[in-house]
PDB file as gemmi writes it, atoms N, CA and C in Angstrom:
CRYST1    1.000    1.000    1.000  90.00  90.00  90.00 P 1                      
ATOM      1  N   UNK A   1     103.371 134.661 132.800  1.00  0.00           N  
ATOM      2  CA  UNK A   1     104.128 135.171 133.919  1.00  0.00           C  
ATOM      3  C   UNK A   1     103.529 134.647 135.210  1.00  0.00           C  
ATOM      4  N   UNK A   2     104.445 134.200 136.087  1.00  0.00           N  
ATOM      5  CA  UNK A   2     104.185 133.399 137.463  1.00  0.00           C  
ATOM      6  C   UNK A   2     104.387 135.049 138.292  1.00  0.00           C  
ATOM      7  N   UNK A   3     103.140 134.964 139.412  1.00  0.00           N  
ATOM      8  CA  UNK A   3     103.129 135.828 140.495  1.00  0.00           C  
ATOM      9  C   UNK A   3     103.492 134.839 141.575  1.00  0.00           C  
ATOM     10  N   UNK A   4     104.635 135.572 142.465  1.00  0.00           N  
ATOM     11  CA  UNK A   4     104.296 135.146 143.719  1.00  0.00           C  
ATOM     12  C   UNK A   4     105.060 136.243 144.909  1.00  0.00           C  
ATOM     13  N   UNK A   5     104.036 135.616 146.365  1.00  0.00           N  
ATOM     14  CA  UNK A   5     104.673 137.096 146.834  1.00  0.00           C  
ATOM     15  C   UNK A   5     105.612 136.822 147.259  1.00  0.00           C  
ATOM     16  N   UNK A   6     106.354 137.839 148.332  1.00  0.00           N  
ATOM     17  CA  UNK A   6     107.735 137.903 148.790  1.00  0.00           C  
ATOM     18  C   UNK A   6     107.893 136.768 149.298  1.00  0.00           C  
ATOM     19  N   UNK A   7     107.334 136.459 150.348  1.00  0.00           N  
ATOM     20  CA  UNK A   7     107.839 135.330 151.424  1.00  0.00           C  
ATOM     21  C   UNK A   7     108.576 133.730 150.504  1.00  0.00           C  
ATOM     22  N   UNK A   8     107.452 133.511 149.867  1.00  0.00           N  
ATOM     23  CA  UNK A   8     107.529 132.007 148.865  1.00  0.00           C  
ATOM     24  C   UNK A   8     108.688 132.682 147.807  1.00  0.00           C  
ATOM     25  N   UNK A   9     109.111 133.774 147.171  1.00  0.00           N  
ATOM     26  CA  UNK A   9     110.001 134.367 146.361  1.00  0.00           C  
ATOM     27  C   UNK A   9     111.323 134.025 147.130  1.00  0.00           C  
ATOM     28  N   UNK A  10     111.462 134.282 148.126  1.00  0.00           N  
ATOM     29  CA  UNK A  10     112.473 134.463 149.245  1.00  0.00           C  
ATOM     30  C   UNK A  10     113.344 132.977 149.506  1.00  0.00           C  
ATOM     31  N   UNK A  11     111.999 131.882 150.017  1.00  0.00           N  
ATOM     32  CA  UNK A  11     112.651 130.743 150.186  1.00  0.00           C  
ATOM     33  C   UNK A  11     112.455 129.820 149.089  1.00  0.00           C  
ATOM     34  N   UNK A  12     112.461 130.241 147.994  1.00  0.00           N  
ATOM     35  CA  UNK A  12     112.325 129.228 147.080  1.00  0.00           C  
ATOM     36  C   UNK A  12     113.209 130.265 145.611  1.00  0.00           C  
ATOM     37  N   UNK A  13     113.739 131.205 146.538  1.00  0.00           N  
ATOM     38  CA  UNK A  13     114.519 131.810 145.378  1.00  0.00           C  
ATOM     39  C   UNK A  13     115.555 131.283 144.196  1.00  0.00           C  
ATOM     40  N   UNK A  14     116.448 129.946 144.595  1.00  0.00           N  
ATOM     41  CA  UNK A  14     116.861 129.423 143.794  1.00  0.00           C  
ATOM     42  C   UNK A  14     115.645 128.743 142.699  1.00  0.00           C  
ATOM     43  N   UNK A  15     114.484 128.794 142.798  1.00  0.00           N  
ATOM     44  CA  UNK A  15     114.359 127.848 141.808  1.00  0.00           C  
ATOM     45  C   UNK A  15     113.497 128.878 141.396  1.00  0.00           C  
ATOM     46  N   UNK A  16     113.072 129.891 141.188  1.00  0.00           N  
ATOM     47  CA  UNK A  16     112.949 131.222 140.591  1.00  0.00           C  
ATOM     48  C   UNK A  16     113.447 131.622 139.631  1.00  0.00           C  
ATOM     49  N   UNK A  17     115.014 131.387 140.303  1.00  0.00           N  
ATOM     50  CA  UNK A  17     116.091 132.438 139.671  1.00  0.00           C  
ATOM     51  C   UNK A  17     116.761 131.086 138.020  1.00  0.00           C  
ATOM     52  N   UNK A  18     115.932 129.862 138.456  1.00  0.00           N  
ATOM     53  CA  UNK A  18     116.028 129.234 137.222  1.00  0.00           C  
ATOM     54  C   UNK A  18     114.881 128.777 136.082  1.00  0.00           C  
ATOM     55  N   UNK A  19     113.690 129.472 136.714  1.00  0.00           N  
ATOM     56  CA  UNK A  19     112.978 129.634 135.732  1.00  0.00           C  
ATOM     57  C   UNK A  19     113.227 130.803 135.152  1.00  0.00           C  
ATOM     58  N   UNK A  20     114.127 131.970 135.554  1.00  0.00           N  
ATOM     59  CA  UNK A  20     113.914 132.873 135.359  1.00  0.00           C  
ATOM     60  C   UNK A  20     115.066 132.993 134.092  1.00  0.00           C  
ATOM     61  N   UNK A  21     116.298 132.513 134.159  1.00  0.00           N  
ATOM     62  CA  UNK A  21     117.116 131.778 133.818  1.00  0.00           C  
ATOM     63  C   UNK A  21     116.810 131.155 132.442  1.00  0.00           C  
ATOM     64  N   UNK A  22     115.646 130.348 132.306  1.00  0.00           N  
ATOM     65  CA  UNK A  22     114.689 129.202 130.847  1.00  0.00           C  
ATOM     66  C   UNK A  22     113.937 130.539 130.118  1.00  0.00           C  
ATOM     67  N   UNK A  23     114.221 131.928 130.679  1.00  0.00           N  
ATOM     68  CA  UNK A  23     113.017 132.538 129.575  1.00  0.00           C  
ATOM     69  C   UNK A  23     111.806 133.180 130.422  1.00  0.00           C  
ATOM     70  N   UNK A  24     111.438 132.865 131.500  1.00  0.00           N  
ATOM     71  CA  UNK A  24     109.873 132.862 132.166  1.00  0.00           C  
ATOM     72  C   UNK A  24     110.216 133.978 133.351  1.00  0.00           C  
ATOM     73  N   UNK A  25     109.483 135.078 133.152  1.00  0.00           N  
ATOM     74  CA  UNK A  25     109.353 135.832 134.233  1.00  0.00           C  
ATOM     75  C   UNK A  25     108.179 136.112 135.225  1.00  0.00           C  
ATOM     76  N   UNK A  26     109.135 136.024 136.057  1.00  0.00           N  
ATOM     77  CA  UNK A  26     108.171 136.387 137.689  1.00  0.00           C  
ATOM     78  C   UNK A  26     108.207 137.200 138.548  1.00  0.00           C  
ATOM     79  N   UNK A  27     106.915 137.816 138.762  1.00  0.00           N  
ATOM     80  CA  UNK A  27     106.862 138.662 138.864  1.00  0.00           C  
ATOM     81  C   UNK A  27     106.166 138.435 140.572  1.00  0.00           C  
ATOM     82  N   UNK A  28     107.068 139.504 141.270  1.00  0.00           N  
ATOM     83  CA  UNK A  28     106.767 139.320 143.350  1.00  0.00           C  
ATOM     84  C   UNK A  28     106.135 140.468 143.521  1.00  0.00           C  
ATOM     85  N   UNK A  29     105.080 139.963 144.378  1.00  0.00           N  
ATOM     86  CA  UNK A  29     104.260 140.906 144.864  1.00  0.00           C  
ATOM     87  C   UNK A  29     104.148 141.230 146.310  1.00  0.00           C  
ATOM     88  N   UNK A  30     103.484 142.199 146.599  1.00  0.00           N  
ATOM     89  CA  UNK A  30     103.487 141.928 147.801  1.00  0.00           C  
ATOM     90  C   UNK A  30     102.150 142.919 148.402  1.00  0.00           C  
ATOM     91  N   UNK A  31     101.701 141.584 149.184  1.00  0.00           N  
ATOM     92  CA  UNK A  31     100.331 142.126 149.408  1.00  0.00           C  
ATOM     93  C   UNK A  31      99.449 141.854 148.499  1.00  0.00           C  
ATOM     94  N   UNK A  32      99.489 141.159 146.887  1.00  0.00           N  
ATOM     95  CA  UNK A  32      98.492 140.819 145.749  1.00  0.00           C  
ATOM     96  C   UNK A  32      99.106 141.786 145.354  1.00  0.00           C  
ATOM     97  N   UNK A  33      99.892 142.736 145.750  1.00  0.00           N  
ATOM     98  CA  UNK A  33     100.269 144.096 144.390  1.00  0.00           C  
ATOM     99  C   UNK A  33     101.855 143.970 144.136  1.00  0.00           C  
ATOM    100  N   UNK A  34     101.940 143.642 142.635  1.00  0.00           N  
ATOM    101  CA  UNK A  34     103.082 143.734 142.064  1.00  0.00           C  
ATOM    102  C   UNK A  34     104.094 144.699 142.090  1.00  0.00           C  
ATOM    103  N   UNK A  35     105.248 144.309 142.642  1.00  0.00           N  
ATOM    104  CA  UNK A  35     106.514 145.413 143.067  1.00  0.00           C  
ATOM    105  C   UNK A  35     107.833 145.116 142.730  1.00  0.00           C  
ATOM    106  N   UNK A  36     108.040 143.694 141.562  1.00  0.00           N  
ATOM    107  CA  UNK A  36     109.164 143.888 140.905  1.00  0.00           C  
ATOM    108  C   UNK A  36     108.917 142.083 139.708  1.00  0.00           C  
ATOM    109  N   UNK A  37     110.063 142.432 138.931  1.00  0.00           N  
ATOM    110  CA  UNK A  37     110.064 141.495 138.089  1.00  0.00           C  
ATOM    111  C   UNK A  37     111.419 140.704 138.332  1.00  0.00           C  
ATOM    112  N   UNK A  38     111.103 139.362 138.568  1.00  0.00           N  
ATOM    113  CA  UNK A  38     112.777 138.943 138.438  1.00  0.00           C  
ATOM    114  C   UNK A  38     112.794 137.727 136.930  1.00  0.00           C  
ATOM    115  N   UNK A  39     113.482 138.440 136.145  1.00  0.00           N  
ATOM    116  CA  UNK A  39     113.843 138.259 134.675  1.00  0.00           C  
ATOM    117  C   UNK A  39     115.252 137.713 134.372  1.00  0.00           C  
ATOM    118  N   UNK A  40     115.794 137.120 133.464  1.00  0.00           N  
ATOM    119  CA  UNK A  40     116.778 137.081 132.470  1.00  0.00           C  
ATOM    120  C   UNK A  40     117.739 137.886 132.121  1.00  0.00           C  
ATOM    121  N   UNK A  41     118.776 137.791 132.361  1.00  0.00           N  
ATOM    122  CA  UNK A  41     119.645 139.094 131.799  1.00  0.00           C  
ATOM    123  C   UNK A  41     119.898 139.383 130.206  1.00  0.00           C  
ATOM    124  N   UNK A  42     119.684 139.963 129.406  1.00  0.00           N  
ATOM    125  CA  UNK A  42     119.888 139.167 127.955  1.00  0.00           C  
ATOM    126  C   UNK A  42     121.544 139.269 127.601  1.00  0.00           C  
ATOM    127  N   UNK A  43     122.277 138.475 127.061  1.00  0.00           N  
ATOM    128  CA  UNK A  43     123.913 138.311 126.780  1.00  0.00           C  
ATOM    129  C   UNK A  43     124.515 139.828 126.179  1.00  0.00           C  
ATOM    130  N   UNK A  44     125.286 140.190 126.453  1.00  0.00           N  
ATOM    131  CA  UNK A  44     125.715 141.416 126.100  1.00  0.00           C  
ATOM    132  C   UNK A  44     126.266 141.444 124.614  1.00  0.00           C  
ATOM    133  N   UNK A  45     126.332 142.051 124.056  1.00  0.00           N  
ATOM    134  CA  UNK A  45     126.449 142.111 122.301  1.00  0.00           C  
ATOM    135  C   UNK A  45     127.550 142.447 122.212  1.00  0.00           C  
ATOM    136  N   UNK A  46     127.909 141.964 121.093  1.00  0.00           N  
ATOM    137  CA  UNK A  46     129.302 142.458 121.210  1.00  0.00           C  
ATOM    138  C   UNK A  46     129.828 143.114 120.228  1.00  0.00           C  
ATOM    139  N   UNK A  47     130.821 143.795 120.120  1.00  0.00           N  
ATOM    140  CA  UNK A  47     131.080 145.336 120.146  1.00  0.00           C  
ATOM    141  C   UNK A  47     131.963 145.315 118.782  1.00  0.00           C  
ATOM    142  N   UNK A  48     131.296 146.450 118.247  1.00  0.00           N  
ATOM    143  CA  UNK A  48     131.632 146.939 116.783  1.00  0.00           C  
ATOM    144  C   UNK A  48     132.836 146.772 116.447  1.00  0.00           C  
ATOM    145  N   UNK A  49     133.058 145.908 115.431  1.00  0.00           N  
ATOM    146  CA  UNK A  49     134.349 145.719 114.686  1.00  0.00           C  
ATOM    147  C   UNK A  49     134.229 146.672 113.156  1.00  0.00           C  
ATOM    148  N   UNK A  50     134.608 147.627 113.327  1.00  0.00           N  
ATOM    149  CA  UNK A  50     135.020 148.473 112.374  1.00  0.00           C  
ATOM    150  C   UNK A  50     135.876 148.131 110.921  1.00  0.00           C  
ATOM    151  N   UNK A  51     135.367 148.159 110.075  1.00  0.00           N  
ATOM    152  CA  UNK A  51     136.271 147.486 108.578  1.00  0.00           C  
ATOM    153  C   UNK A  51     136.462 146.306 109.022  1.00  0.00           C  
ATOM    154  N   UNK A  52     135.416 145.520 108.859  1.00  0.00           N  
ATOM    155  CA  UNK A  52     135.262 144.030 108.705  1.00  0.00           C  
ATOM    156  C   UNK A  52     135.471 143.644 107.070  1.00  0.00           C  
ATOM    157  N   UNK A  53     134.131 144.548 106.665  1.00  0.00           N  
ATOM    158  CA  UNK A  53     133.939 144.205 105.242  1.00  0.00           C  
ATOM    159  C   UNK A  53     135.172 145.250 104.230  1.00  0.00           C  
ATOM    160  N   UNK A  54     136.052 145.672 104.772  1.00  0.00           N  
ATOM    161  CA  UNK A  54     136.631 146.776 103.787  1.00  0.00           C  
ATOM    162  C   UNK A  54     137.566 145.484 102.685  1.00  0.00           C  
ATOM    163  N   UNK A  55     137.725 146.379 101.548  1.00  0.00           N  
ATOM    164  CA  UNK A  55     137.551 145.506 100.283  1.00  0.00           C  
ATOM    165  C   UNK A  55     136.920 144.211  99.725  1.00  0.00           C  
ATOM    166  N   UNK A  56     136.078 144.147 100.545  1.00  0.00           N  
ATOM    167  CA  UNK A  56     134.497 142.864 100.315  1.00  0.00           C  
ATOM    168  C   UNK A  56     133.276 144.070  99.737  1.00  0.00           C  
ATOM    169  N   UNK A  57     132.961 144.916  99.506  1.00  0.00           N  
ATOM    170  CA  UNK A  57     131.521 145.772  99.050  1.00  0.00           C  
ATOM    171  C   UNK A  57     132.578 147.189  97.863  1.00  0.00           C  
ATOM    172  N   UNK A  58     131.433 146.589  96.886  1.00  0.00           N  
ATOM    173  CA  UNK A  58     131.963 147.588  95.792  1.00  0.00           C  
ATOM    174  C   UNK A  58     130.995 148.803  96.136  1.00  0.00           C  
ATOM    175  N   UNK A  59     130.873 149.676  95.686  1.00  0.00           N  
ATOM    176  CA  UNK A  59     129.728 150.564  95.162  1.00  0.00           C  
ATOM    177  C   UNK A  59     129.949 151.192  94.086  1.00  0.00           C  
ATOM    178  N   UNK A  60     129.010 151.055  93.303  1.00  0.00           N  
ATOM    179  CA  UNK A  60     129.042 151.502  91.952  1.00  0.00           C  
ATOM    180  C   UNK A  60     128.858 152.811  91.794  1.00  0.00           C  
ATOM    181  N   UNK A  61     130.140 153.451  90.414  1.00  0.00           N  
ATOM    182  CA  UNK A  61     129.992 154.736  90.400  1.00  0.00           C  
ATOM    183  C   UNK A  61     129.007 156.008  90.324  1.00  0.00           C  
ATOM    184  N   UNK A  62     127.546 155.074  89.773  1.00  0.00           N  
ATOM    185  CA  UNK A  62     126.458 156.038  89.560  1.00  0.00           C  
ATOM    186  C   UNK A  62     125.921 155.986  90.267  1.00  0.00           C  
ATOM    187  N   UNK A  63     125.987 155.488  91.605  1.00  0.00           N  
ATOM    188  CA  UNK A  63     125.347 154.895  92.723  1.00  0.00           C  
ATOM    189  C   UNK A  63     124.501 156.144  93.019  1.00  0.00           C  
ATOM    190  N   UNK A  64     124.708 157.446  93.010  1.00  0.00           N  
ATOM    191  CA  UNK A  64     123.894 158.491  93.869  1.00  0.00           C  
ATOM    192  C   UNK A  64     123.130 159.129  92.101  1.00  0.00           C  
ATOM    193  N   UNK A  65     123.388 158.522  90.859  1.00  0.00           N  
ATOM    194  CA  UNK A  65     122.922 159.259  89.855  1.00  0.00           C  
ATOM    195  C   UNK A  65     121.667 159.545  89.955  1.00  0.00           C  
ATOM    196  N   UNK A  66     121.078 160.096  89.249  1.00  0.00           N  
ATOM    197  CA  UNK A  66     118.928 160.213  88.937  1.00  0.00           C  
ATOM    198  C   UNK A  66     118.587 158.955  88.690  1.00  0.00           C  
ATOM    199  N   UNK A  67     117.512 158.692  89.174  1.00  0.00           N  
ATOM    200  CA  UNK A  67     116.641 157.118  88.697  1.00  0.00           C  
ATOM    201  C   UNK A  67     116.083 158.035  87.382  1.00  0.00           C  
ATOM    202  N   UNK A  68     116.355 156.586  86.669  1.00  0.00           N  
ATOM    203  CA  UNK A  68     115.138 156.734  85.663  1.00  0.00           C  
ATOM    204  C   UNK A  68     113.913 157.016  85.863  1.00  0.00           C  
ATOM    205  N   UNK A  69     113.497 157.783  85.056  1.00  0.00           N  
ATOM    206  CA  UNK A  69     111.971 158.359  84.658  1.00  0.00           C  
ATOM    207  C   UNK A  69     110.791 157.573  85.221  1.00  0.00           C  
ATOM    208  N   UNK A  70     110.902 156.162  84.769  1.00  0.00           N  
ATOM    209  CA  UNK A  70     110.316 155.372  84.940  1.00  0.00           C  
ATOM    210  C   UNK A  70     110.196 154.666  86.764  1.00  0.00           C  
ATOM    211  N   UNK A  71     111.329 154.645  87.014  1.00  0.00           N  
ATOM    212  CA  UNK A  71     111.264 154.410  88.952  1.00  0.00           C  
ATOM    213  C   UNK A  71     110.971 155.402  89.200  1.00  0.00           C  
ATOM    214  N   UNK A  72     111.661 156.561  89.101  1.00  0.00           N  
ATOM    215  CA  UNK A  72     110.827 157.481  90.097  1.00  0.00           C  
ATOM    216  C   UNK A  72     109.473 158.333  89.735  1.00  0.00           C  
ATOM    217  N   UNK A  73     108.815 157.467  88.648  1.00  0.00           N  
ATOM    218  CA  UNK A  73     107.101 157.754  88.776  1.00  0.00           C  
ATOM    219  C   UNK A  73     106.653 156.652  89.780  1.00  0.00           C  
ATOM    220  N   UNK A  74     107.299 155.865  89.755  1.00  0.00           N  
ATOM    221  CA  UNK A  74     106.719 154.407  90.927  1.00  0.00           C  
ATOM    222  C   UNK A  74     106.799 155.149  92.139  1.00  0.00           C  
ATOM    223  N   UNK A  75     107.822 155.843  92.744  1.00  0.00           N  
ATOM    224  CA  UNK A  75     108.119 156.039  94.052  1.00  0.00           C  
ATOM    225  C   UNK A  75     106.553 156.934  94.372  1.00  0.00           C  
ATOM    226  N   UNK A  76     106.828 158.114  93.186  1.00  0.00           N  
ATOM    227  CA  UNK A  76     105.650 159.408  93.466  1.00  0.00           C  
ATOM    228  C   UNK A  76     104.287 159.177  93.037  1.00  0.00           C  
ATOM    229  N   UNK A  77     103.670 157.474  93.008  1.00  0.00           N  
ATOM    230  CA  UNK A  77     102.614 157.573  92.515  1.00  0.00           C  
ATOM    231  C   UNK A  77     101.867 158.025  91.429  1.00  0.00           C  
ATOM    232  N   UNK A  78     102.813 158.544  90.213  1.00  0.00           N  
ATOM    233  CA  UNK A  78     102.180 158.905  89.190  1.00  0.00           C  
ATOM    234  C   UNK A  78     101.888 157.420  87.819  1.00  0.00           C  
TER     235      UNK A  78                                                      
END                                                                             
């Protein structure tokens, strides 16, 4: 992370705002004491599509049955 204070932040803000832009944040100070970060926005995600997968995923009927004897001594350490 690059410090620098206000003044040099100010007139050299375009080329800040494109390192900032590549990943690399910098952080302005003022006075030697840090008072903000200028960062990256990260891309906004995008938004739940509901029954994408409907009739693509089976689940099988015993799906919630008892494990065998044998797995669930594995789970409980015996």
């Amino acid at each position: 992370m690059e410090q620098v204070n206000i003044y040099e932040a100010k007139t050299q803000f375009s080329r800040y705002v494109e390192k900032a832009e590549a990943g690399e944040d910098i952080i302005i100070a003022r006075g030697g004491k840090p008072v903000a970060r200028l960062t990256s926005i990260s891309p906004q995600r995008r938004p739940v599509c509901f029954g994408v997968l409907k009739g693509k995923v089976r689940v099988s009927d015993d799906f919630d049955a008892p494990l065998p004897e044998e797995v669930l001594a594995g789970f409980e350490g015996r």
